[in-house]
ZASE-832050 format. One line per 2 residues: their letters; for each residue x, y, z of N, C-alpha, C. Coordinates in pm, 1 decimal. Layout:
N
a = X Y Z X Y Z X Y Z | ...
***
This chain:
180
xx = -60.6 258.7 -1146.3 -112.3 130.0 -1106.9 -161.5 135.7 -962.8 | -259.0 91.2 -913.8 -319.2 53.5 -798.6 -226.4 17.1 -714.4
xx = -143.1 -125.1 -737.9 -54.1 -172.3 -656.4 -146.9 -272.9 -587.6 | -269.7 -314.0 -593.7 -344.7 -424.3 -526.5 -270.5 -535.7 -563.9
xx = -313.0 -556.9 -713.5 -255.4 -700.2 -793.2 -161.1 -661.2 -857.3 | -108.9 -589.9 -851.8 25.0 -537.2 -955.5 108.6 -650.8 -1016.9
xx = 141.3 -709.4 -947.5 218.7 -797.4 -1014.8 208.6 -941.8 -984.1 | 28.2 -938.3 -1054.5 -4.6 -1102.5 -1035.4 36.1 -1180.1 -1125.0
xx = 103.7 -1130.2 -1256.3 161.4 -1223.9 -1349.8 335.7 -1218.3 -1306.8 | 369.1 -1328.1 -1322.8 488.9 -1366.4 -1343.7 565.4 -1446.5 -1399.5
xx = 638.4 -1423.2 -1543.1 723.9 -1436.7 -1632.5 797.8 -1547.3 -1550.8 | 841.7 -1670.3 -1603.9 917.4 -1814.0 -1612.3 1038.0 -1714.8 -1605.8
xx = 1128.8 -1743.5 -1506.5 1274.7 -1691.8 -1512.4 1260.4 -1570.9 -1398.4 | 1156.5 -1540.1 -1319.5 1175.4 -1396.0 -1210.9 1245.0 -1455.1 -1121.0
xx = 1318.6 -1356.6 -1091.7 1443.9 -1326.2 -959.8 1368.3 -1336.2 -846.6 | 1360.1 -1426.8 -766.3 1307.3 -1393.7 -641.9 1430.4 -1297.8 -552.6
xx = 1412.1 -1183.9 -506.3 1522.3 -1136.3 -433.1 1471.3 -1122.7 -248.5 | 1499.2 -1226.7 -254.4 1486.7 -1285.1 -71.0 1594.3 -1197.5 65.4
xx = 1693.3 -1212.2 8.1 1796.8 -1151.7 112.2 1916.8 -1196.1 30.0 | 2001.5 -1134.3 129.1 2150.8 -1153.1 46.0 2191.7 -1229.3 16.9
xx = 2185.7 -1360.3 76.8 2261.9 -1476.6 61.5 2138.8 -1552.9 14.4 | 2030.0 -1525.1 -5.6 1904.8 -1647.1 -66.9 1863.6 -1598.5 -214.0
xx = 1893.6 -1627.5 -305.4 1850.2 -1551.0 -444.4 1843.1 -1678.9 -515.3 | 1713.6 -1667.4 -543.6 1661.1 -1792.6 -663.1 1635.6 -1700.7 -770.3
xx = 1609.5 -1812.6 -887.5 1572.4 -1789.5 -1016.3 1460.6 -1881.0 -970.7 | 1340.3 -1881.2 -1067.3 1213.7 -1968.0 -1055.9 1216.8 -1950.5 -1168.4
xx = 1218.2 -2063.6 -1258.6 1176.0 -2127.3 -1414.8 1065.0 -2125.8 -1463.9 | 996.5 -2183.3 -1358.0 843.7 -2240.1 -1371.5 796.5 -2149.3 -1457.9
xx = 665.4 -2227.8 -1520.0 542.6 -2171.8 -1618.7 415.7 -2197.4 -1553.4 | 422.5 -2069.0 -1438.8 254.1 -2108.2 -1353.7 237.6 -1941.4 -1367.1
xx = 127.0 -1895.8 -1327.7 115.9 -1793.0 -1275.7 48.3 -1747.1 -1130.8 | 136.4 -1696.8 -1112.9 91.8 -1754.4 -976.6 60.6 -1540.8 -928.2
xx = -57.3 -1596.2 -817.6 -149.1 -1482.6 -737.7 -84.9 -1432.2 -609.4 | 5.6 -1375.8 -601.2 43.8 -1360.8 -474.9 157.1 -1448.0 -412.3
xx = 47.4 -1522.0 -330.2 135.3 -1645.0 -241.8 95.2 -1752.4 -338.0 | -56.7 -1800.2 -345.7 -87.8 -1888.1 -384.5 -149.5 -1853.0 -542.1
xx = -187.9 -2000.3 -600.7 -183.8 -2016.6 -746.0 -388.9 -2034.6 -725.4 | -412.5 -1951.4 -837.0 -581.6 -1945.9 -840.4 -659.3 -2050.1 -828.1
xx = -717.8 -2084.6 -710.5 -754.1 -2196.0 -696.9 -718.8 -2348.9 -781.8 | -570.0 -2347.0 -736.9 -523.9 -2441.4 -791.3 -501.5 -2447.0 -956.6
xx = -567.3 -2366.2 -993.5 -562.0 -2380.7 -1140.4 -417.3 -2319.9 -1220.1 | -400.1 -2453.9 -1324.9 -306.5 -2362.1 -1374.4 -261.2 -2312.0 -1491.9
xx = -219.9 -2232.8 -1571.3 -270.4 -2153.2 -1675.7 -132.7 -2155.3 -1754.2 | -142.3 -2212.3 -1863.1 -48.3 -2181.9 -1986.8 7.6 -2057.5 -1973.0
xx = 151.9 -2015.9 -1946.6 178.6 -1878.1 -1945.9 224.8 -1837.6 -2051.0 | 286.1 -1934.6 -2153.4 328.1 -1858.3 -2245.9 238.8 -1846.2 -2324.6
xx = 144.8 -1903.0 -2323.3 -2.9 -1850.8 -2418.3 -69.7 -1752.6 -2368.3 | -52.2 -1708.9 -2198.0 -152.1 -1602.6 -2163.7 -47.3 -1439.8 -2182.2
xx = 89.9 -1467.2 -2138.6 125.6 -1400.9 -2187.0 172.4 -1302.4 -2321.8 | 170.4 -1422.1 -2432.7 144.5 -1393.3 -2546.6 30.8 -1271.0 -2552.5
xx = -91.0 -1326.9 -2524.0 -246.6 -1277.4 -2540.2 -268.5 -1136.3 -2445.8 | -176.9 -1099.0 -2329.8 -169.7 -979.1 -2288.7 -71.9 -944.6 -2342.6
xx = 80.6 -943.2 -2410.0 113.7 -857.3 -2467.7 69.9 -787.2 -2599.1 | -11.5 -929.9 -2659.6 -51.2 -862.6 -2804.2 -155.2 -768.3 -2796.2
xx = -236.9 -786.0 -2679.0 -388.5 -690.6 -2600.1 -270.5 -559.4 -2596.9 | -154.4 -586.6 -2529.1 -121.9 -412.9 -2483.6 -57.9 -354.6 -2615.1
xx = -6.4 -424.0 -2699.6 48.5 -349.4 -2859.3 -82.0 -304.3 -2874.1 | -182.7 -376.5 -2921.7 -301.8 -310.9 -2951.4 -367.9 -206.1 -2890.5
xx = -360.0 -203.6 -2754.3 -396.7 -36.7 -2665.6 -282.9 29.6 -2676.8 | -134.3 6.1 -2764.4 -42.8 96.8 -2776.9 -22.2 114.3 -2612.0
xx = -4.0 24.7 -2529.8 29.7 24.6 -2364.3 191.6 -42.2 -2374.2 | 280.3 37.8 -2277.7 419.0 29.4 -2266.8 456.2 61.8 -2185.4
xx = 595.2 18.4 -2136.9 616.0 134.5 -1955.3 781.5 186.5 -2032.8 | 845.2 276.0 -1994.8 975.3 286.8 -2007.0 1054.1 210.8 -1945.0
xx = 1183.8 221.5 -2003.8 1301.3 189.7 -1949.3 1328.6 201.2 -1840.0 | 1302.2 379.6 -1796.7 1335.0 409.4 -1640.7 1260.6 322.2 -1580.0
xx = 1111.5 286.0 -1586.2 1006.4 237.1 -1512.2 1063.2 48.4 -1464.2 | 1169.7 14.1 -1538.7 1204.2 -113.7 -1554.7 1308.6 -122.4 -1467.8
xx = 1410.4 -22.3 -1497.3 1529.0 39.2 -1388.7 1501.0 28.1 -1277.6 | 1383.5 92.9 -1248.3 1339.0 106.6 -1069.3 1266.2 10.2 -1021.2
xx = 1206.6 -70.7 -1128.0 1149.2 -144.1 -1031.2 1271.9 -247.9 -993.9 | 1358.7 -289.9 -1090.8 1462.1 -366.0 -1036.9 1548.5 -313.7 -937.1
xx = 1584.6 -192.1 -908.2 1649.7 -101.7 -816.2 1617.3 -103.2 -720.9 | 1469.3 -110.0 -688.4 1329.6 -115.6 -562.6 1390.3 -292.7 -517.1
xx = 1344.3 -349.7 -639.1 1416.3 -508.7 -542.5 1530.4 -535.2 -534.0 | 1610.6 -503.4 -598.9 1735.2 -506.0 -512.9 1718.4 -430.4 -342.1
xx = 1722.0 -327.7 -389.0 1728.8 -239.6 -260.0 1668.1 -301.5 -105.3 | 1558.0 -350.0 -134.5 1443.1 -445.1 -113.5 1508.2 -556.8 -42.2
xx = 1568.6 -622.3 -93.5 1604.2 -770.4 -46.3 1776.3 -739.8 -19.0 | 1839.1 -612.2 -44.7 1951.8 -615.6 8.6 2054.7 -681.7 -92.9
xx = 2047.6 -689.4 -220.5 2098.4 -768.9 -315.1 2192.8 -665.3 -408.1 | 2311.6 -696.8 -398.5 2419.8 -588.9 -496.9 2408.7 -612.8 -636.0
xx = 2386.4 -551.4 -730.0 2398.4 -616.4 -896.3 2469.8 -712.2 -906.4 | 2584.9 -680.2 -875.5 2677.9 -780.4 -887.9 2633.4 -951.4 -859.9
xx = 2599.3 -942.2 -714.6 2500.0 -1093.0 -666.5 2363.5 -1094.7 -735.9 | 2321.3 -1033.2 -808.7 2182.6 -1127.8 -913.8 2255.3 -1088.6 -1010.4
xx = 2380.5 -1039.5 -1097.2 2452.9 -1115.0 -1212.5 2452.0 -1239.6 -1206.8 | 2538.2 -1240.7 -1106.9 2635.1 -1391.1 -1051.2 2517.3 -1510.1 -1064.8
xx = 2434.2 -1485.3 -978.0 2294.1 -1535.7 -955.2 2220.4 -1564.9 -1088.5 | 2181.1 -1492.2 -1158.6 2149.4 -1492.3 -1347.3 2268.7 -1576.7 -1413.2
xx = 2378.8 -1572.5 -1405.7 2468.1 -1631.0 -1503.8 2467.0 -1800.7 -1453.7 | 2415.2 -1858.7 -1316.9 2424.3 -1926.3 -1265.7 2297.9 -2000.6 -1347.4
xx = 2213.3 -1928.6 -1401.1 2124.9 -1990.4 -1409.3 2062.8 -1988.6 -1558.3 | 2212.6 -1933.0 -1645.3 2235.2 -1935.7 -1780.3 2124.8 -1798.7 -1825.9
xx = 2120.3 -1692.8 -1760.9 1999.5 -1599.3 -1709.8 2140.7 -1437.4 -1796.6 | 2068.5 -1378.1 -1860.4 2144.1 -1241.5 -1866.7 2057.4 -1138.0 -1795.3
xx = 2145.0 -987.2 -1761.9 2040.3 -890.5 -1702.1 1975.7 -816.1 -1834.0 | 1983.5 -840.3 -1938.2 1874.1 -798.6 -2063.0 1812.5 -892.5 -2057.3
xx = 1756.3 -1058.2 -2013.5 1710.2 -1145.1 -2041.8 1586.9 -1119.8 -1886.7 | 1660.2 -1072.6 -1772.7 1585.3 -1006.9 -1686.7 1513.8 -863.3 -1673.0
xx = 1579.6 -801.8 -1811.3 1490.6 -713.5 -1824.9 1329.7 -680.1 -1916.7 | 1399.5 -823.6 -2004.6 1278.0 -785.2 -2068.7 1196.2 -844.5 -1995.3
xx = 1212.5 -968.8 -1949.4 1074.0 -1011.4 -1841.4 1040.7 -917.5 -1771.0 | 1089.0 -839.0 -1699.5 1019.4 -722.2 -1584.5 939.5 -650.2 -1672.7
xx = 972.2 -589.8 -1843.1 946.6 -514.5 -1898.0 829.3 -580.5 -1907.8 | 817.8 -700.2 -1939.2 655.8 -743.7 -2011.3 563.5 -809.6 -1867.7
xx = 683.6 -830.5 -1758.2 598.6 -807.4 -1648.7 503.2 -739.4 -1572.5 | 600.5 -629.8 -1629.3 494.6 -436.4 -1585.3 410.2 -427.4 -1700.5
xx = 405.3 -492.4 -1783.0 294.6 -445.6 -1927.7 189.7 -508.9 -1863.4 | 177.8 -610.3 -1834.8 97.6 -728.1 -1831.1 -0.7 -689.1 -1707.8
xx = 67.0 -641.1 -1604.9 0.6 -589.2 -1488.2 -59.3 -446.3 -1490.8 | -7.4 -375.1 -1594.6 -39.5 -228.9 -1678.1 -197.1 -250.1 -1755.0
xx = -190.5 -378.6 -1818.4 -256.7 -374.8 -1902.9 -403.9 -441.3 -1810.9 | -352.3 -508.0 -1717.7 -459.1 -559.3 -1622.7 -525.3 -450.7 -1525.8
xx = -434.7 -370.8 -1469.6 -480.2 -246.9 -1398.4 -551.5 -160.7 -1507.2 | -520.1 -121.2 -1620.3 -626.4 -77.6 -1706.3 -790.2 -96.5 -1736.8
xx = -789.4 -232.2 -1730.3 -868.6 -341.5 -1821.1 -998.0 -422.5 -1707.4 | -892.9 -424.6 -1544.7 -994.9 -472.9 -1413.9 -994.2 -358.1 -1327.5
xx = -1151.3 -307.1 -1270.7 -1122.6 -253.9 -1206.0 -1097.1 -338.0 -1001.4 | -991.0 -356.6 -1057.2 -977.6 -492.4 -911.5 -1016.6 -363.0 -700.0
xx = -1001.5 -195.3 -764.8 -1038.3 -129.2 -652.0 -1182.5 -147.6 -587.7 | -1253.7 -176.6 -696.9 -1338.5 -204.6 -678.9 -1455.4 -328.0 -621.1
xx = -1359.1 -420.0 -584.6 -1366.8 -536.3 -541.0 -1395.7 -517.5 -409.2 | -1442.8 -550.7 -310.7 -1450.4 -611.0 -169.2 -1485.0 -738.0 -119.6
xx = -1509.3 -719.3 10.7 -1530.9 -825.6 118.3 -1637.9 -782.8 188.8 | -1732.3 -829.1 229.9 -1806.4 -804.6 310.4 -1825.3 -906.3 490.2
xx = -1846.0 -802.8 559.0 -1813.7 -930.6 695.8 -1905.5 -1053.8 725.9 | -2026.5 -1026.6 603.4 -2087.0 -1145.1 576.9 -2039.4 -1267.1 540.2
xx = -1940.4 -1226.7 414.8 -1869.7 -1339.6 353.3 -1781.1 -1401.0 428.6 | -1699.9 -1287.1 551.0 -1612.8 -1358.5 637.4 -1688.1 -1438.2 759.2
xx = -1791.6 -1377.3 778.8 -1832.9 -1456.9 861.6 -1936.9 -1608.1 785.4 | -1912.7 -1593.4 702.7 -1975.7 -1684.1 612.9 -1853.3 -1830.6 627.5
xx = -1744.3 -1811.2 575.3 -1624.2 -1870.1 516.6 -1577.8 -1923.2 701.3 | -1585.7 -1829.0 813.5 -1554.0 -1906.9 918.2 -1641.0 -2018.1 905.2
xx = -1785.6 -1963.1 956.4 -1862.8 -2090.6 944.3 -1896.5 -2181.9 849.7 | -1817.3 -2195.5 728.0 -1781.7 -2323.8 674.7 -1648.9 -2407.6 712.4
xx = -1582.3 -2320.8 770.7 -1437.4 -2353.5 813.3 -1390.9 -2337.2 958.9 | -1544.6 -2389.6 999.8 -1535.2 -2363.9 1157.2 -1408.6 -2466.6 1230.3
xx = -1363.4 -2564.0 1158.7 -1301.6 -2675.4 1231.4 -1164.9 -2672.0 1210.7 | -1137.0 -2577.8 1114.6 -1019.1 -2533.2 1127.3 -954.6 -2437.2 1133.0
xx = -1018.0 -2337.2 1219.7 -995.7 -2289.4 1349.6 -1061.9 -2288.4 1457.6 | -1077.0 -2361.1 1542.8 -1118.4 -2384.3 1655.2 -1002.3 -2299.9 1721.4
xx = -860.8 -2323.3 1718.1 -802.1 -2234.8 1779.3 -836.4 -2095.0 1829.1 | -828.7 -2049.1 1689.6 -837.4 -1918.4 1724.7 -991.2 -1892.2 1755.2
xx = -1067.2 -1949.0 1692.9 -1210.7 -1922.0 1812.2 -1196.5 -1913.6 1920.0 | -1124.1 -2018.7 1963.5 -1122.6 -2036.7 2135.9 -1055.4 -1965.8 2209.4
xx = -921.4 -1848.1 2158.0 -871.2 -1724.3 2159.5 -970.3 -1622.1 2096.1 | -997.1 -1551.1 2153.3 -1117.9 -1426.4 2109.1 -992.2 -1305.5 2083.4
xx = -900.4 -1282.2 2118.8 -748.0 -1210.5 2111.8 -746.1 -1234.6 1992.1 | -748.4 -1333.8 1927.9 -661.9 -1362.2 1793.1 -770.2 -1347.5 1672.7
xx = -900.4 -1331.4 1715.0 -998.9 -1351.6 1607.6 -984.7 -1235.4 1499.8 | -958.0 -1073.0 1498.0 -966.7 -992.5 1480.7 -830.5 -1054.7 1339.9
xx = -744.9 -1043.4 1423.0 -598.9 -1152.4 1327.3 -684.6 -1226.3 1208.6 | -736.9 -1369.2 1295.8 -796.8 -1468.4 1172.4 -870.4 -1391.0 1074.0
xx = -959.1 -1269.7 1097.8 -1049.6 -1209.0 1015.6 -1022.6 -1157.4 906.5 | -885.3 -1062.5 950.9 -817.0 -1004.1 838.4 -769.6 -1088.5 740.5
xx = -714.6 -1160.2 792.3 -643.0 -1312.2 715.7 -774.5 -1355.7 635.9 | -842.0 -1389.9 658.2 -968.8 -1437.1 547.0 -994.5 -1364.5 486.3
xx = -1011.1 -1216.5 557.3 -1061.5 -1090.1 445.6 -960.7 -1084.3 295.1 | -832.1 -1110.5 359.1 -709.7 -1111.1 250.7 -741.4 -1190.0 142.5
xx = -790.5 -1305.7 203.8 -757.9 -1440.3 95.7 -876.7 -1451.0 -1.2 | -1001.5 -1400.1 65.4 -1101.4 -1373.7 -5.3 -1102.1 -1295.3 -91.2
xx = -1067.0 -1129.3 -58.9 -1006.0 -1082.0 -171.8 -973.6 -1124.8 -290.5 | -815.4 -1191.7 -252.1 -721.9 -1205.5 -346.8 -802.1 -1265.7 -396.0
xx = -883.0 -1399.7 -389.9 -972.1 -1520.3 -482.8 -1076.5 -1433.3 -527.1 | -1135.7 -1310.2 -516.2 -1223.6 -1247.5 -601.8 -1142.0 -1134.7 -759.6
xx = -1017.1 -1101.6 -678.1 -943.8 -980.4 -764.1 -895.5 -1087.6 -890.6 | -868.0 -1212.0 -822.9 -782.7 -1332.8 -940.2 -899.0 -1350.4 -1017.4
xx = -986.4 -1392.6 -975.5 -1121.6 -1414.6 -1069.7 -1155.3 -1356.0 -1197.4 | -1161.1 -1185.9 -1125.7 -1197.1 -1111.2 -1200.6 -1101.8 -1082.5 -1301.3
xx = -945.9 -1119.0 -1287.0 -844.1 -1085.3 -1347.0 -822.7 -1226.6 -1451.2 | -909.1 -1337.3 -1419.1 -916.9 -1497.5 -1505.0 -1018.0 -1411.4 -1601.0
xx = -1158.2 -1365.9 -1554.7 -1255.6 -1296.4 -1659.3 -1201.8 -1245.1 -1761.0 | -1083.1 -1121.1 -1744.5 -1077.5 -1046.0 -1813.7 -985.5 -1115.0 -1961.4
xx = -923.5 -1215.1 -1878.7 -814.2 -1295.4 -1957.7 -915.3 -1371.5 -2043.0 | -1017.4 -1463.6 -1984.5 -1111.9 -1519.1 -2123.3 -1140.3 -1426.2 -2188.9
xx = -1185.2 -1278.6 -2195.5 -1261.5 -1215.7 -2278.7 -1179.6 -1183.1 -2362.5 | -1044.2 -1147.6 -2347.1 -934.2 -1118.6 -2414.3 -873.7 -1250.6 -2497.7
xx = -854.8 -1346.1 -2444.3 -858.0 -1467.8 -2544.2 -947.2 -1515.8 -2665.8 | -1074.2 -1458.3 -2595.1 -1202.8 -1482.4 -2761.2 -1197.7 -1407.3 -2864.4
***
């Protein structure tokens, strides 16, 4: 996997693993891009997920066990979290760790099957567009205009977000074509 969008889908019930003492469960049925949700929009997950797992039976696409192991091992490790505290944490939230595994499992399919299917490397930014997107959004940053220090900062930051709103796009495309 790329690791750009890797894991722009996310399964109702993921572990956020924050730090030791902060561990949520998130219920919700959004899918959400990162930080933020695709221009606001928001998307039936158990219907989209349905429609990428049945896409990856059909490309015969799967990850192993080990591959499920580590990535939960990686966030634990990650956020500093003992099994024991996202048991505790899961049972709290009527949650088992097979009930967290298969979500990761069809979590990594889903993003498997998207890294297959988009080529999201292929995506860019151009400093047109960023300089495009300031000057529609000149008024909110005036700040950092008026700091020339910080502009280089704001740039990247747009370059990011622009991105992400082109890689999500292309990753909404692939999901209609796969729905028809």
């Amino acid at each position: 996997m790329t690791g750009v969008l890797v894991m722009i889908l996310i399964t109702g019930g993921l572990i956020y693993l924050t730090s030791k003492t902060n561990l949520k469960v998130d219920s919700g049925k959004r899918i959400f891009a990162d930080v933020a949700t695709v221009d606001n929009q928001t998307i039936d997950l158990v219907q989209t997920e349905k429609i990428l797992l049945q896409e990856a039976q059909n490309q015969n696409i799967d990850v192993a066990q080990a591959q499920v192991d580590s990535y939960i091992s990686a966030a634990l490790a990650q956020s500093e979290v003992t099994k024991e505290q996202l048991n505790e944490k899961l049972a709290e939230n009527n949650m088992t760790y097979e009930q967290l595994e298969v979500q990761v499992r069809n979590q990594l399919i889903m993003a498997k099957i998207i890294d297959q299917n988009v080529n999201l490397s292929s995506i860019t930014v151009s400093e047109e567009e960023i300089d495009a997107y300031l000057a529609a959004h000149s008024e909110e940053f005036s700040d950092f205009t008026q700091k020339p220090s910080l502009l280089p900062q704001l740039r990247m930051r747009i370059k990011y977000t622009l991105l992400q709103k082109k890689q999500t796009a292309a990753v909404m495309d692939y999901l209609k074509t796969v729905e028809q």
